[in-house]
N, C-alpha and C positions, 0 to 999 in steps of 0.2 A: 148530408153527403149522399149522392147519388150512386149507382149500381153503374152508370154507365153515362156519359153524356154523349147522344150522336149531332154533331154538326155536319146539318144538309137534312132536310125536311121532305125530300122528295121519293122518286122510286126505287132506291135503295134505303133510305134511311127511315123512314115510315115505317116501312114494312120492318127492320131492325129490331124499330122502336116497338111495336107492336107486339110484336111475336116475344120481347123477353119481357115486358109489361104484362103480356099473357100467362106470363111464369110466375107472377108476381116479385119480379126487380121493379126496381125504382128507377124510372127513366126521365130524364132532359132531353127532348126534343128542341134544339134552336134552326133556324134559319133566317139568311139576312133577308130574303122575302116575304112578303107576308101572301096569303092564302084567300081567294084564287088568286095564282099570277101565271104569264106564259113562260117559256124558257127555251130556248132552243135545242129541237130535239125531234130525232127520226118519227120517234111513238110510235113504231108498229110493235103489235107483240105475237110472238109466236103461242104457237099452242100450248107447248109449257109453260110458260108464263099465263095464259088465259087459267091453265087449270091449278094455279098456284092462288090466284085470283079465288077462284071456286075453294081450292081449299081453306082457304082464309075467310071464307065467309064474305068477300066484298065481290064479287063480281057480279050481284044484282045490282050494286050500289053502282056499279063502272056502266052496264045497258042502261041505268034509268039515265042514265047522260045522252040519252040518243044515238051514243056508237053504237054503229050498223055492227053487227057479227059478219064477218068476210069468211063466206065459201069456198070461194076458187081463188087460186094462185096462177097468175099468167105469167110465164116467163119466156124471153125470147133472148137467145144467142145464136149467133151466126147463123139468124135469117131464120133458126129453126125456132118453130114456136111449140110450148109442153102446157098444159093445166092440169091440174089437180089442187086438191088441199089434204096431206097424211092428216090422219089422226091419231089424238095422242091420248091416253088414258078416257076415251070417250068424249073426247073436245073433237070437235070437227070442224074450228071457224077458229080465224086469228081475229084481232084487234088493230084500231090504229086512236086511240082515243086523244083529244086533245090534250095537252097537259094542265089547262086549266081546271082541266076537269078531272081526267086523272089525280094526279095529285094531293086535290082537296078530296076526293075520297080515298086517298090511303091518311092524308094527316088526321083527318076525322076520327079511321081507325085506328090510328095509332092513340091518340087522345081517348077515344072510347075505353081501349084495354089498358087506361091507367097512365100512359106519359103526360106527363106535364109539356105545354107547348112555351116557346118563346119565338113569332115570329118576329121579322123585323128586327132579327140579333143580331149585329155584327160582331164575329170573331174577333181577335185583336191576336190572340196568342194563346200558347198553350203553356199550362203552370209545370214546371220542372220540382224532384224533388231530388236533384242529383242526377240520375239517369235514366230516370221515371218519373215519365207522363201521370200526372195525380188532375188536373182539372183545365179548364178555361179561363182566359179573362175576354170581356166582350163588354157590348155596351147596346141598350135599346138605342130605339130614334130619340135626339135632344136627352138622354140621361147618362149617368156617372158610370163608368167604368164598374166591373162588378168581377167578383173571382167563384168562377163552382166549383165542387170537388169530385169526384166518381174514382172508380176503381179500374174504368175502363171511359178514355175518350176515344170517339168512334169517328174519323174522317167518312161521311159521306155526299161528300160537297161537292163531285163533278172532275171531269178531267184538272180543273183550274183550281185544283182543291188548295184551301188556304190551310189545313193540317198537313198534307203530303210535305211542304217545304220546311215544315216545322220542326218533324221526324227523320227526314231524308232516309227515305226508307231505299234500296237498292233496287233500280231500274234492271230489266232484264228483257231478251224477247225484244227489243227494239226494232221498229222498224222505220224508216223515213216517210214523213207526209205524203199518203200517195192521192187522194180525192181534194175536191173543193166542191161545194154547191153552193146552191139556193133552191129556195121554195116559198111557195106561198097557197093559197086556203079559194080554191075556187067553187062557185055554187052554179047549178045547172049541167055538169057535167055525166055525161050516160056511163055509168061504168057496171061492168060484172066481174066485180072482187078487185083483187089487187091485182097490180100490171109492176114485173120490172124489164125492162128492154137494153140489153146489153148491147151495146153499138160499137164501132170500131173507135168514136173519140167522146163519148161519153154514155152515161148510163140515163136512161127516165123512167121518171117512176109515178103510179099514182095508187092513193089509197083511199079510201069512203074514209070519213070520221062525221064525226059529229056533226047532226041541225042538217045531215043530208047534201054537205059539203065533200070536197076532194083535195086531198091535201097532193098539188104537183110538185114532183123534184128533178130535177138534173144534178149529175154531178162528174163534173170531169177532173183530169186531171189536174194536180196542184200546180202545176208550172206554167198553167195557163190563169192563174187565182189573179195575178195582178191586171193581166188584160180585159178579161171578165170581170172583175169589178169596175170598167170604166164603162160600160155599158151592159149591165148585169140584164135588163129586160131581154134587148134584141138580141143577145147571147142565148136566152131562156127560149125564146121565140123560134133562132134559128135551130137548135138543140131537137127542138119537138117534131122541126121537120122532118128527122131522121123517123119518123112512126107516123108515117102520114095521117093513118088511124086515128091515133091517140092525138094527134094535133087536132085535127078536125073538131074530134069530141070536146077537148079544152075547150076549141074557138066557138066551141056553142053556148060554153058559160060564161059566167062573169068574174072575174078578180076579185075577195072580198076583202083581201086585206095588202098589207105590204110585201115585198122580197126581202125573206132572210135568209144572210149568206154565212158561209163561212170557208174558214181554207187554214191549212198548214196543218191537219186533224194529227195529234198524234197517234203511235200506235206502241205500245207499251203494258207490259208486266209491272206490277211494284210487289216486292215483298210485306204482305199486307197484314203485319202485327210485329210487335214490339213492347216493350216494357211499357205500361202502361196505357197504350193505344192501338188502335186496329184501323186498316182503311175498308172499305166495301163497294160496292159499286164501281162506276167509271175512276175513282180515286183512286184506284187499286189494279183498275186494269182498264185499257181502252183502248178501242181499237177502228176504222173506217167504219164509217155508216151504212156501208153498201148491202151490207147484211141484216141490218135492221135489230140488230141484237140485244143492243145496249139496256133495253126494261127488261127483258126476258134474263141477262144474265145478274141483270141487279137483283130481279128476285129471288133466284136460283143461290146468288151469292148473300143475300141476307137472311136467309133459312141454314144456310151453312153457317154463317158466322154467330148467328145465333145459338142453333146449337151447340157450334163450340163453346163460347160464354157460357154456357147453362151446363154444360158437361164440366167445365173446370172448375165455376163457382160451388156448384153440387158435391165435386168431391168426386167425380165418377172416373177422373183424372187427372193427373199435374194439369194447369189452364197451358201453359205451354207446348206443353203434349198435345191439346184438341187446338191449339191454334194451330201447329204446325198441319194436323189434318185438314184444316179450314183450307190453308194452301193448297196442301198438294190434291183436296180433292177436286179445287176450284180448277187447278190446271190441268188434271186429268180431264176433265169438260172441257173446258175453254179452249185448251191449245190446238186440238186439230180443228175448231168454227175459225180459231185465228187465223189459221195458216188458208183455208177457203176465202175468207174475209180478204188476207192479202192479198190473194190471186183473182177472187172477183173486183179488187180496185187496182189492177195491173195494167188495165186498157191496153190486154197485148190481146189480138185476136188467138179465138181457142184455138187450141189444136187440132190437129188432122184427128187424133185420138177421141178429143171430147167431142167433134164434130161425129165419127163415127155413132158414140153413145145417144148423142142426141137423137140422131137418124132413127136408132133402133128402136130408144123408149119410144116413140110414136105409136100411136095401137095399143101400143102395153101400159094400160093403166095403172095395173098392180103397181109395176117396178116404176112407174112416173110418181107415182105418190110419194114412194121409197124414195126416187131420187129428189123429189122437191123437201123431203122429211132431213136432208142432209144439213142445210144453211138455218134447220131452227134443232139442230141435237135430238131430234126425233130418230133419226137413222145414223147408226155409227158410222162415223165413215171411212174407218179400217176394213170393216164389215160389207159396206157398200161397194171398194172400190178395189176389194180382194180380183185378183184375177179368172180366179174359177167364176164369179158375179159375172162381171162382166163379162165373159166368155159365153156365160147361158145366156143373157141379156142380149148379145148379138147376135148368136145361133138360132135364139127363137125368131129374132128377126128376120134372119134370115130363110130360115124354114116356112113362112108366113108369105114372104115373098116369093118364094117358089109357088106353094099353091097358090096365092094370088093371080 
């Protein structure tokens, strides 16, 4: 019997595995993937997440992949353009790492501190013992059906999680499909750091990763997802027109791989433990891409859920007690990136308000770093968007301007 089974092998559930295998629990690592494989997925990581990396001991392992470290952050809304990159406990550079690659150095590490792997495991269902979750049933590729047991099974299998439906844990924080994209893996492309370009009918994006490639994105509104998929290229094509810049630079590389799309993204909360089970990652909460969030909050959210496991098994509390903090510390985080996230995938032009701010960070480095620190939980943004802030933020501007 196992201390824990996590189903999903990737940037939440790796790390999961890892970190209580580090405690010495007994872990099941499954996924119906096998290792390297791609999956679709933003990949950028914020600084917190880089420096979660570091403290885990893998983020040598993550550079020797050839991800570039990204410096600067270029962000443009209503025509106004801001750079910087905050820094976060001494990390001064995000990530945008492939997931083939990612990945198989977090599976590595989770296997190094002791989890047993099963890739290429298909779920089938989870074992009931009345109202508690006790194990899995799955099956390898071409083999028999097989039952484990643990004391905790861990959904970390993705928005599409095959445990979430098992549990039906309560949905909360809903919001409707607001993005659709595509992207695809260009080489030759001139870039300094990452670029996102907030447009009036869609957003683009590009990021360095890996082998000296540029991963390009669009993403527009979801109610355009069916038209855009019957001509997804020359949709991607005209999209970039909007940044003539950043088209040009495309149009000087080459395409290396295919366009991958997607659309209907949900955005949701789940109550993420229950008798016998726990979700993590995207299976527990997910939300538009626009923010780039999704690894950053996996890790964030599998060191929390870890230590809850390890606090309850330990005795240092009822485990229902530290799951229930596992939530509310996740939403304490989470909910105000969520409610930026919705708003940055609203494709309504900013307001005459946010237009004013932008105006002013110009010149103002300090408070540009702060305000790009907001979309990766670097910068509170209770704290950020207090009005005595903002009030100094445009007074100095405006003081600047005068002597100007």
């Amino acid at each position: 019997m196992y201390d824990a089974i996590v189903v999903g092998a990737r940037c939440a559930g790796s790390p999961t595995a890892m970190l209580l295998a580090r405690r010495g629990y007994r872990m099941l690592l499954v996924d119906r993937d096998t290792f390297p494989s791609d999956i679709l997925s933003t990949h950028y990581i914020h600084q917190p997440g880089v420096a979660k990396l570091q403290e885990w001991g893998v983020l040598e392992g993550v550079l020797a992949t050839n991800a570039p470290p990204i410096k600067t952050l270029h962000i443009e809304s209503g025509g106004i353009r801001l750079k910087g990159m905050p820094i976060y406990q001494g990390i001064d550079f995000a990530l945008c790492p492939r997931r083939t690659a990612l990945d198989t150095v977090l599976v590595d590490a989770a296997v190094a501190a002791g989890a047993e792997l099963r890739d290429g495991f298909v779920v089938e269902d989870v074992v009931w013992d009345q109202d508690t979750v006790v194990g899995i049933r799955g099956h390898g590729k071409g083999r028999a059906s097989v039952e484990e047991r643990a004391r905790v099974v861990i959904g970390a299998d993705g928005m599409h999680s095959v445990i979430a439906p098992k549990v039906q844990p309560q949905e909360y924080n809903t919001r409707p499909p607001l993005g659709c994209g595509y992207y695809a893996y260009f080489s030759g492309v001139p870039m300094d750091g990452a670029e996102v370009h907030f447009l009036e009918e869609n957003v683009n994006f590009g990021f360095p990763t890996n082998d000296g490639q540029t991963c390009v994105a669009v993403e527009w509104p979801n109610s355009q997802f069916a038209a855009i998929r019957q001509d997804y290229e020359g949709a991607f094509v005209r999209a970039l027109q909007g940044t003539p810049d950043f088209a040009a630079r495309v149009a000087q590389g080459r395409r290396e791989t295919r366009f991958t799309g997607v659309g209907n993204i949900p955005n949701f909360f789940r109550t993420p433990y229950g008798s016998g089970w726990a979700l993590v990652g995207d299976a527990g909460y997910h939300k538009d891409p626009v923010t780039g969030l999704g690894i950053t909050d996996a890790f964030l959210d599998a060191e929390l859920l870890a230590g809850a496991l390890h606090d309850g098994w330990s005795g240092h509390r009822p485990l229902s007690e530290a799951l229930a903090g596992y939530e509310r510390r996740r939403n304490e985080r989470a909910f105000p990136l969520y409610e930026l996230t919705i708003q940055g995938a609203s494709f309504q032009p900013p307001p005459a308000e946010q237009l004013m701010l932008l105006r002013a960070l110009q010149g103002n480095q300090e408070d540009t770093d702060r305000y790009l620190g907001l979309i990766s939980g670097i910068t509170p943004v209770q704290e950020f968007m207090a009005p005595e802030n903002l009030g100094r933020i445009i007074t100095r501007a405006g003081r600047q301007g005068a002597s100007g």
